[in-house]
N, C-alpha and C positions, 0 to 999 in steps of 0.2 A: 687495349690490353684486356685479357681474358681474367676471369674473376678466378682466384683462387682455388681450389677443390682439394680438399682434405681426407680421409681416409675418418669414417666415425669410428668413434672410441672403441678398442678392444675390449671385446669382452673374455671370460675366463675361459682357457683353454687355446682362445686362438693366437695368442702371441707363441704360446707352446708349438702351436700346428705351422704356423709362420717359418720359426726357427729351423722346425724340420722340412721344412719344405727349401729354405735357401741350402740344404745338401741334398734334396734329390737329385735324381739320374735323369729327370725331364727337365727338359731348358725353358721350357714356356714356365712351369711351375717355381725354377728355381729365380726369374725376371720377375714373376709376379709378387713372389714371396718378398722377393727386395725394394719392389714399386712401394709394397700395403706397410713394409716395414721402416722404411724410411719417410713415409708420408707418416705414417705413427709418429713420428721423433719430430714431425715439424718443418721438414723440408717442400720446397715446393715443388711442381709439377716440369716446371722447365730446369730446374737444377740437380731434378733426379734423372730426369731427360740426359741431360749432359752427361753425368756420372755412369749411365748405363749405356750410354749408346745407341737413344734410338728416341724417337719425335715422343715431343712431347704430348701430345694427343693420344698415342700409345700408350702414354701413362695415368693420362684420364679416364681413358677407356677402364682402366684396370682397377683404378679407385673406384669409382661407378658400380660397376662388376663387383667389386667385394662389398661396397656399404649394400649393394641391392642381395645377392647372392652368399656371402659369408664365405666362409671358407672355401665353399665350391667355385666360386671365382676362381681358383688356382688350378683346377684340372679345364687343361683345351677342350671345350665343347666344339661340335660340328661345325664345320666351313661352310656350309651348304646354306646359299640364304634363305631368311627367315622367307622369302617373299616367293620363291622356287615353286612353282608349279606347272605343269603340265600344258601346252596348247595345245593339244588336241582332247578333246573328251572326249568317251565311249566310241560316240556317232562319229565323231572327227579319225578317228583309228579305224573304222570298217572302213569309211570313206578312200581313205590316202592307200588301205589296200584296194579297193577296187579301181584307184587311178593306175596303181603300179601293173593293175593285169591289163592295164589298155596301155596301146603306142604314145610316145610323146607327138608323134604327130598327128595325131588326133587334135592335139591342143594347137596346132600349128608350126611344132620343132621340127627341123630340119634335120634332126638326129629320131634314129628308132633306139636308143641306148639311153636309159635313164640313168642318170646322175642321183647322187644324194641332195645337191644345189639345184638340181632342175625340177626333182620330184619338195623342193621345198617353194620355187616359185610360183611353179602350176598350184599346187596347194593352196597359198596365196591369191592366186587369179580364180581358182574355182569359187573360193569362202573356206574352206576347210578350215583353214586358221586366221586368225580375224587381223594379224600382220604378218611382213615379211619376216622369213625365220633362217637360221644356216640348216643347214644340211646336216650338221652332228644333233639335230633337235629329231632328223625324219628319222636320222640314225636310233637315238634313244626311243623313238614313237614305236618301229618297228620290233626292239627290243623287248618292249611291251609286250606286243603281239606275239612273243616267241619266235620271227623271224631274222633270222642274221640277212644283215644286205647284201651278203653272195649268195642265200638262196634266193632272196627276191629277185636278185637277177636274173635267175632262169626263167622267171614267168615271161619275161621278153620273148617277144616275136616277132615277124618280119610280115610284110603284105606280099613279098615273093608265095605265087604256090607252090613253091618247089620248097619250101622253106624247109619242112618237115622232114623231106626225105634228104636234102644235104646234110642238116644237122643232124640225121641219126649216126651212129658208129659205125655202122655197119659199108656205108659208101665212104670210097679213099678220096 
């Protein structure tokens, strides 16, 4: 069984800030408000759990949150985790564009048409990034870059010589 977890004593003002916060217009603020304020009166963490409708871990979290944070515990901070950073650095970003200006078959594909998931493999097989990664990562990398992935498309080309002169507009 899990050890208890309380809500530390109020101090002046924030039972004030509490109250008004169980009638705001934001739902995460108006849960939280009733987690810290019911945890104040004594209740436990699996019985405020019950009464609110949501895991009890949820409501730890939220104790936690206000005895470390104060009242700022009650407005939603960023979803983005703490842990989020980039796999490509600087040199990993020139790099992944100079893959995208050469063929995939260079690397041995049997397609001349890069993928977001193929330009994330090769990546992976060069070193570029030190594991495998999806394709919404090369997506975000090129972002970076200023690049959207249907300009990078154009960079594509063909080992045909004729290549040039089919693709231009100008021939039906």
């Amino acid at each position: 069984m899990r050890r208890p977890v309380f809500v530390r004593d109020l101090i002046e003002g924030e039972r004030d800030r509490l109250k008004a916060g169980v009638r705001s217009s934001k739902p995460f603020t108006v849960r939280r408000s009733q987690i810290i304020l019911s945890s104040a009166r004594g209740e436990r963490a699996p019985r405020i759990a019950e009464f609110l409708g949501c895991d009890d871990q949820t409501v730890r979290n939220a104790i936690v949150a206000f005895n470390e944070r104060g009242v700022a515990a009650l407005e939603m901070g960023s979803r983005r985790p703490k842990s989020a950073q980039s796999v490509f650095s600087d040199e990993g970003l020139e790099q992944l564009k100079a893959l995208l200006h050469r063929s995939p078959r260079d690397f041995g594909k049997e397609t001349s048409v890069w993928t977001l998931e193929l330009a994330a493999e090769i990546s992976f097989g060069e070193g570029i990034t030190p594991r495998l990664i999806s394709g919404d990562c090369v997506r975000h990398a090129l972002k970076r870059l200023k690049v959207s992935w249907k300009r990078a498309k154009h960079w594509i080309t063909s080992p045909d010589p004729a290549y040039e002169r089919k693709k231009s507009p100008e021939t039906g």
